[in-house]
N, C-alpha and C positions, 0 to 999 in steps of 0.2 A: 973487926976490921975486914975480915976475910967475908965474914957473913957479908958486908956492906959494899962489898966489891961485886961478889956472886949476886947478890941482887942487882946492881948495878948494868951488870953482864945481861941476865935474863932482862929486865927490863927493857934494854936496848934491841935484844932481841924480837922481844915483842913486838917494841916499835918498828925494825925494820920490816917483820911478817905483817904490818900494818901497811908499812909503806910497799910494800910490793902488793898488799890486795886491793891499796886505792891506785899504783899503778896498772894494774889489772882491769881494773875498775872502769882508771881515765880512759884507759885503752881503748876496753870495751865501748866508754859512752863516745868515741871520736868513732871507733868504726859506725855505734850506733848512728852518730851525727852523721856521717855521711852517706849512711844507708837511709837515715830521713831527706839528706837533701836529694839523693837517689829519685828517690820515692817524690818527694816533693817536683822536682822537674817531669819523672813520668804520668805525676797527677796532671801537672801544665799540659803535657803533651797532648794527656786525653780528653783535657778540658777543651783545649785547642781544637783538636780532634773532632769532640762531637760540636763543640760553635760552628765547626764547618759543614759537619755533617748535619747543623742544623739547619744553617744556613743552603746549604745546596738541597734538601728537604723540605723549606721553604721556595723555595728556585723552581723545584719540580711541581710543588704546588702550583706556586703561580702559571706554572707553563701547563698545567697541568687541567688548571680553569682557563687559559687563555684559550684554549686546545676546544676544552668545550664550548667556548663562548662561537668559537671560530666556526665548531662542527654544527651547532645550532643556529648560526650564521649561514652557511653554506649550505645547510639543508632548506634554509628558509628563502633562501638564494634560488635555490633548486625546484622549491616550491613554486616560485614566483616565475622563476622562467618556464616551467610545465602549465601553466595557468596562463602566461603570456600565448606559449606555440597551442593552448589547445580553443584561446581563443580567434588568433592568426588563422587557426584550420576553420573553424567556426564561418570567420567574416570569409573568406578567400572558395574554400571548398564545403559548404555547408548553406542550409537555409536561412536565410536573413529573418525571415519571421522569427518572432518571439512568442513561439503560443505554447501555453500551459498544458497540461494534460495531467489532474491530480491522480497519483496511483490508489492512493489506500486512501481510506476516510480516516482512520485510524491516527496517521502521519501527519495529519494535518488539523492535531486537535492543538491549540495551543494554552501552553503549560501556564495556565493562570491562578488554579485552585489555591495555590499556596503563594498567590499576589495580593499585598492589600488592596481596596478599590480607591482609587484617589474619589472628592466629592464630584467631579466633573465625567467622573466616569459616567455614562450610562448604558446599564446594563436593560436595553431591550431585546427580546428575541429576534433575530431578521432569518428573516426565510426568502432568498433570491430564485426566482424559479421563472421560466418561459418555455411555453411547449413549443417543441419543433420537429417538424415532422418527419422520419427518416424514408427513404426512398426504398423501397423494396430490392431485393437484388433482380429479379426480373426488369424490374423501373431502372437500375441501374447500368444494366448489360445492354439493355436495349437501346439502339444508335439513334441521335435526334437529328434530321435535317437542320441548318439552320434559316432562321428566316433570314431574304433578303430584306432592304430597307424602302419601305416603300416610295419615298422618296426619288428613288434613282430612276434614271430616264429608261424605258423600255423600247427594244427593238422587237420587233412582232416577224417571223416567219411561218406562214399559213402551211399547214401540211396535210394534204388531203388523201385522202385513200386510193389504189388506182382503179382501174378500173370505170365501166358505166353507174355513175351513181345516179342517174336520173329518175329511176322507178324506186330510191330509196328515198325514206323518209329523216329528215333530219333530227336527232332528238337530242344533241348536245356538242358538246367539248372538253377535252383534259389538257388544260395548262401544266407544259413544263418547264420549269425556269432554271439558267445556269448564270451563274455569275463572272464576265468578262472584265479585264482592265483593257484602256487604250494607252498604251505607252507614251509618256513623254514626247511632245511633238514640239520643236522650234515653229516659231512663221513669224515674217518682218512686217513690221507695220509699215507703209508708205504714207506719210503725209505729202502731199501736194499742192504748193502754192503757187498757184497761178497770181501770174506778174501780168498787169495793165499800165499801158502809157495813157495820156492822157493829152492827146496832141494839140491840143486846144489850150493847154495851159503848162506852157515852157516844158512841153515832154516829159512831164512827173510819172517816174514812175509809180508803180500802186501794186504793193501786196499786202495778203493779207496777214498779224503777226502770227508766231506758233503760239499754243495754249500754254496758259503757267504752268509749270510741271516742278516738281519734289527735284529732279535732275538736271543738269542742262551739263550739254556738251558731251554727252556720254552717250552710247548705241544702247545700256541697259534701258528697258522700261520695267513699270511697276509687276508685273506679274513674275521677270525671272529674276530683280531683287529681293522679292517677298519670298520665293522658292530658294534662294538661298539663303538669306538670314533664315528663315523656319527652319532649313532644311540641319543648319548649322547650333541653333539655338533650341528648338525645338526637338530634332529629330539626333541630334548628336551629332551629325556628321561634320568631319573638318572640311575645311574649304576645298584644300588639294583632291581631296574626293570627291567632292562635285565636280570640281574639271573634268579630276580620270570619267566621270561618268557622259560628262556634255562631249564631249572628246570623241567616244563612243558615236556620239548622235551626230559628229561631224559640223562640230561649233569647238572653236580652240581657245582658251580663256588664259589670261594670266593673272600668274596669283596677286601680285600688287595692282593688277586691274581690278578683279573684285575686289579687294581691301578696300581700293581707293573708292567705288561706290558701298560699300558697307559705310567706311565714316562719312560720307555724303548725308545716306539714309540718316544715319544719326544726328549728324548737326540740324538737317531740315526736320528731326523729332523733335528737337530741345524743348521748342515751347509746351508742347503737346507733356513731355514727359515732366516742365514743370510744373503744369497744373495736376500732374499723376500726383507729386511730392504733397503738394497742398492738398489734396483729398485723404491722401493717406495717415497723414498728421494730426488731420483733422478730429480723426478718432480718439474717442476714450477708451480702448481698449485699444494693445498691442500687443503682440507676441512679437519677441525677438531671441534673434540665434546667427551665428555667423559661420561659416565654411572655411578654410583654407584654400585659396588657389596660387598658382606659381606663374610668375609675369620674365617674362625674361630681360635678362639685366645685362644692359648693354657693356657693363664696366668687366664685365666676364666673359671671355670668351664660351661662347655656347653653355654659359651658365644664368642659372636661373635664383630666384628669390621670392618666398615665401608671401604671399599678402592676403587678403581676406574680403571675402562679400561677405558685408554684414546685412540680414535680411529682416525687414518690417513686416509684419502682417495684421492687417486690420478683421478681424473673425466678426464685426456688425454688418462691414460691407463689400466682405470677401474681396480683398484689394492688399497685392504686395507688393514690397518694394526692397529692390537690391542694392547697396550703394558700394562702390567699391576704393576699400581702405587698404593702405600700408600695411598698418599694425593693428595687433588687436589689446592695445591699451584702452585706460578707460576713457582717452580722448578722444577713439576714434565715434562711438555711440553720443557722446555733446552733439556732433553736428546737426541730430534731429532729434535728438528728446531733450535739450535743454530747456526748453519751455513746457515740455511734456504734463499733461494732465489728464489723472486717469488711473488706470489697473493697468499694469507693466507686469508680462508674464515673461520668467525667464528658467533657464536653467541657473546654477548654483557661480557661475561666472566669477570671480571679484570682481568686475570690470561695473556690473550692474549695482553693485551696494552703493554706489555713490548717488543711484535715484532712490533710495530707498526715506521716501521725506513725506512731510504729514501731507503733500498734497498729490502724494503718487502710492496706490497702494500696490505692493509687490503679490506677485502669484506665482508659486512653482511649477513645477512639469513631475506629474507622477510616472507619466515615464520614463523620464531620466532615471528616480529614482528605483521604477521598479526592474528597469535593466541592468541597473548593480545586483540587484537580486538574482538576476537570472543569468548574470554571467558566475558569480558566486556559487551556485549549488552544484555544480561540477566536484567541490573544493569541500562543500559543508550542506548538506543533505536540509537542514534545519532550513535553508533560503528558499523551499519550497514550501515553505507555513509561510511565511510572508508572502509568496508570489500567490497564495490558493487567496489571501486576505484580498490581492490585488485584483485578483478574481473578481472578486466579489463587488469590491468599489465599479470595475469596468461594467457588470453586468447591472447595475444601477442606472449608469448615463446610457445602456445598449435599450433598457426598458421603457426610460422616461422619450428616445428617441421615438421607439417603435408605437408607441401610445400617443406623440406629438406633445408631450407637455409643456406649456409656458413657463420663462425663466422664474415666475414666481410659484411655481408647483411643483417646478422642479427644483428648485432650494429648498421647499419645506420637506422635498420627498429624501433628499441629502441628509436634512439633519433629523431625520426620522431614520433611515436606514447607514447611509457613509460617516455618522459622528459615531455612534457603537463600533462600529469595525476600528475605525482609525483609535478609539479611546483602547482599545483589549490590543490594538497592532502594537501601541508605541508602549507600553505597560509592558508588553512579553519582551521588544525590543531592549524597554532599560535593562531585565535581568538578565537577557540572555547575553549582553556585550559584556558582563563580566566576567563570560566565558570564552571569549574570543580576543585574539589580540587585534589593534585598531589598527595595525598594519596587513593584516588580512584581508583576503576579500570581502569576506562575511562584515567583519571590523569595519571596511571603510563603508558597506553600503547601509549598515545601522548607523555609523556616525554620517554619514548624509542624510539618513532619514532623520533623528531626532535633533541634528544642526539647524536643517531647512522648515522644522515643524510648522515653524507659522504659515512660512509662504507655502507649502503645502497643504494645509486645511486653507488657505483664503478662499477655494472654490466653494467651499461647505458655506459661506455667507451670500454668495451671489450668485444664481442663477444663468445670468450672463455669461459669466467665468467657466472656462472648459476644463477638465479635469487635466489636461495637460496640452500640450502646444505641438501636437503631432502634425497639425496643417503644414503650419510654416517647414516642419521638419520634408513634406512630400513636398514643397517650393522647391526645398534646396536639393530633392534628389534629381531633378532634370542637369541642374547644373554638376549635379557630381559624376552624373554618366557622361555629361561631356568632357568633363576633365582625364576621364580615363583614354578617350579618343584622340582630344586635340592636345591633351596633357599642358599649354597653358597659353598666358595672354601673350602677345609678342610685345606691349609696349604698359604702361599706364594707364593713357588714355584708350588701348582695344580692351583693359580691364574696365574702363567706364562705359565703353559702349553696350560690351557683354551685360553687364550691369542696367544699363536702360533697357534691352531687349529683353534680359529674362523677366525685366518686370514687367513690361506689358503684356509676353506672352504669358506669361504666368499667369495674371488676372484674368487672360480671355479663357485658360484652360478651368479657373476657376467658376467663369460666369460660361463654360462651354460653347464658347465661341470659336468659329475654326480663325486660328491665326493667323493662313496663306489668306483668307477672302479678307479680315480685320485689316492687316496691313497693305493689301493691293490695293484697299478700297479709299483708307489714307492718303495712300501716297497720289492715287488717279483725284481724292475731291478735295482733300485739304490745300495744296498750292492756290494761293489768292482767299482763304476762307480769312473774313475778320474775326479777330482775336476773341469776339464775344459770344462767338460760334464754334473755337475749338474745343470746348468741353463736350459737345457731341463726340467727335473722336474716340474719346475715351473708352476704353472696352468694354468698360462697366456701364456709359451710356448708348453705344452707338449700337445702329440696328442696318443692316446689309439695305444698300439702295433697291429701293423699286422697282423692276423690272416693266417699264412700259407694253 
């Protein structure tokens, strides 16, 4: 009994040494528990933590290529405006020529060896050469009189020796000649009609009428209208400077007096300038190009508004034409080449793709094209292999001139020598734009040349066809020096007069006729000429009157 007691005893005891090592235990595993959720919250935090940290890591990133896109942006920015001002210095303070001068032979091989040859390729040797004779430096230092023109009237003053020259023998003469102007001189014409009565028949009186004249009602005559439109149209000069100059000579003009005879002169042109229109049309070849000029716009105070002479030129019968448009949409060129048929040469325009149809074949300007080139090699060294190529095409058409060759000699001598250049040109062009960005210099004037490919090569088929439309370009440099003087039209209609004048003078400078004697001689024989006689007028047919 006792034994079963004392076991009893010890056994409980056990159990309570149990029960305090699982409370021990539980203890333990609740501190553990809360040292896990501890732990578990400080893992969230750090989770939290770096998601942020990832997140703002990501942040800096993006800001980080934004940054770059921006710096490469703004370099390119920079680029763009240093290539703008240095071609501003260029046009403004710098020579307007565009002439080549290759430095190294070397620089200007271009990188074909590792081009396949397309089958249209052809690879002929060309060798471009003409001898030209260099002037010695003695030949060069040395001063040249110039010749007068023989033409001009001579005044003779005899100058003899002093002296008895009686007992001498005469054996010659030494002519020496100086060249004089006689200035500007007014003089008033008097016409005088004598009045008769006639008293034998109810005292009628009787005079005789005045001559038709281009004017009435006005003191100009034809020789100081003609001196100012040329003077203004031709020679640059604004109007107000012709006065300040007549002013001078003691004649006082106003300026809505000349205006008012400048649109005279023109309305009595009109017919004359619409037979200009219909010879000019008439052509299967045209080159065209338009200018910007500035018309002042009466809805603005002393403000002005953009408009455009878009210019025709005929290269069969050296004949051009100015017409003066608004805008330069492609509505304004319908007026005259809607019926157009022919070779239409133009620069890259949009305005022009809408004649581009099976009955008008299109032709580029390689010098638009090779002037991308030449403004580009400032920027990318490489634009001067294209400009030496360019070379080489100009010194073909410089050849075929100097030897007189026919449009059919000279096409065959194009696709003999200008089809190998342009086939190695546009080949090095495809590889080498895939090293330049097309928003570059370089970039846009490869992507002009191989956009325009066709209408570029169209000269290589016709002989006719000029390697580019630089004529019409020296058309419109008369009227761009006047814009820098009179700086612009005053009305619409003095942009359409401008526009009739520079195309007549234009054609007489063309067929070098002088344009003060062309238009004096108009305005003195055309009033009263029938309509089927004014095509004599014209500057391209008319011939200075006979001097009885």
């Amino acid at each position: 009994m006792k034994q079963g007691k004392k076991a009893a005893k010890n056994e409980k005891s056990e159990l309570l040494k149990e029960l305090d090592i699982l409370r021990e235990q539980a203890k333990k595993a609740s501190l553990l528990e809360q040292e896990n959720q501890h732990l578990k919250k400080e893992l969230h935090k750090k989770e939290k933590n770096n998601q942020l940290l990832d997140e703002r890591n990501n942040d800096l990133a993006l800001k980080w290529e934004n940054s770059e896109r921006e710096i490469e942006k703004l370099k390119f920015l920079l680029f763009e405006a240093n290539y703008q001002i240095t071609q501003w210095k260029k046009r403004f303070f710098g020579s307007t020529q565009e002439r080549f001068v290759p430095s190294y032979a070397d620089q200007l091989v271009l990188d074909l060896e590792l081009l396949p040859l397309t089958p249209d390729t052809v690879t002929v040797p060309v060798k471009i050469e003409y001898l030209r004779k260099l002037p010695s430096a003695e030949e060069q230092n040395k001063p040249h009189r110039m010749l007068i023109p023989e033409h001009l009237k001579r005044e003779t003053i005899e100058i003899y020796p002093e002296g008895d020259l009686s007992a001498m023998v005469y054996i010659g003469k030494q002519v020496t000649e100086r060249l004089e102007v006689t200035p500007q001189v007014f003089k008033v014409i008097q016409e005088i009609r004598h009045k008769y009565m006639d008293v034998e028949n109810n005292r009628k009186i009787i005079m005789a009428a005045l001559p038709e004249r281009a004017l009435f009602k006005t003191i100009a005559g034809p020789t100081l209208v003609a001196d100012i439109l040329v003077g203004k149209y031709v020679d640059s000069l604004p109007i107000t400077r012709q006065i300040s100059r007549y002013a001078r000579m003691g004649v006082n003009l106003a300026k809505s007096t000349v205006n008012g005879w400048a649109k005279n002169t023109c309305e009595f042109l009109e017919p004359l300038h619409d037979l200009h229109i219909r010879a000019v049309l008439s052509s299967n070849y045209l080159q065209v190009d338009e200018t910007p000029v500035k018309v002042l716009d009466q809805r603005k105070e002393g403000g002005t508004r953009n408009s455009y002479h878009w210019v025709y030129y005929s290269p069969p019968d050296k004949l051009v034409l100015f017409d003066f448009q608004q805008g330069r949409d492609k509505k304004a060129p319908q007026k005259y080449l809607k019926d157009f048929r022919g070779t239409l040469q133009t620069d890259a325009y949009a305005a022009y793709n809408q004649f581009d149809t099976p009955e008008i074949t299109m032709a580029g300007c390689l010098a638009h094209c090779r002037r991308k080139f030449s403004d580009a090699q400032d920027n990318d060294p490489k634009a001067r292999i294209a400009l030496a190529e360019f070379q080489q095409l100009y010194a073909i058409e410089h050849n075929a001139k100097v030897n007189g060759l026919d449009a059919e000699s000279l096409q065959k001598e194009r696709q003999l020598n200008a089809v190998p250049i342009l086939n190695r040109l546009k080949l090095w062009m495809e590889s080498y734009r895939l090293k330049t960005t097309p928003s570059s210099p370089m970039g846009k004037a490869i992507g002009y040349f191989m956009n325009n490919w066709k209408r570029l090569t169209a000269y290589l088929n016709n002989g006719n066809i000029r390697i580019d439309n630089n004529p019409i370009e020296g058309a419109i440099r008369v009227s761009a020096i006047g814009k820098r003087n009179y700086l612009f039209h005053g009305s619409h209609e003095g942009g359409c007069w401008a526009a009739m004048l520079y195309s007549f003078f234009g054609t007489c400078r063309l067929h070098q006729i002088n344009p003060l004697e062309w238009l004096t001689d108009v305005l003195n024989r055309m009033p009263g000429c029938p309509k089927d006689k004014l095509k004599e007028f014209l500057p391209q047919n008319w011939s200075p009157p006979v001097i009885a």
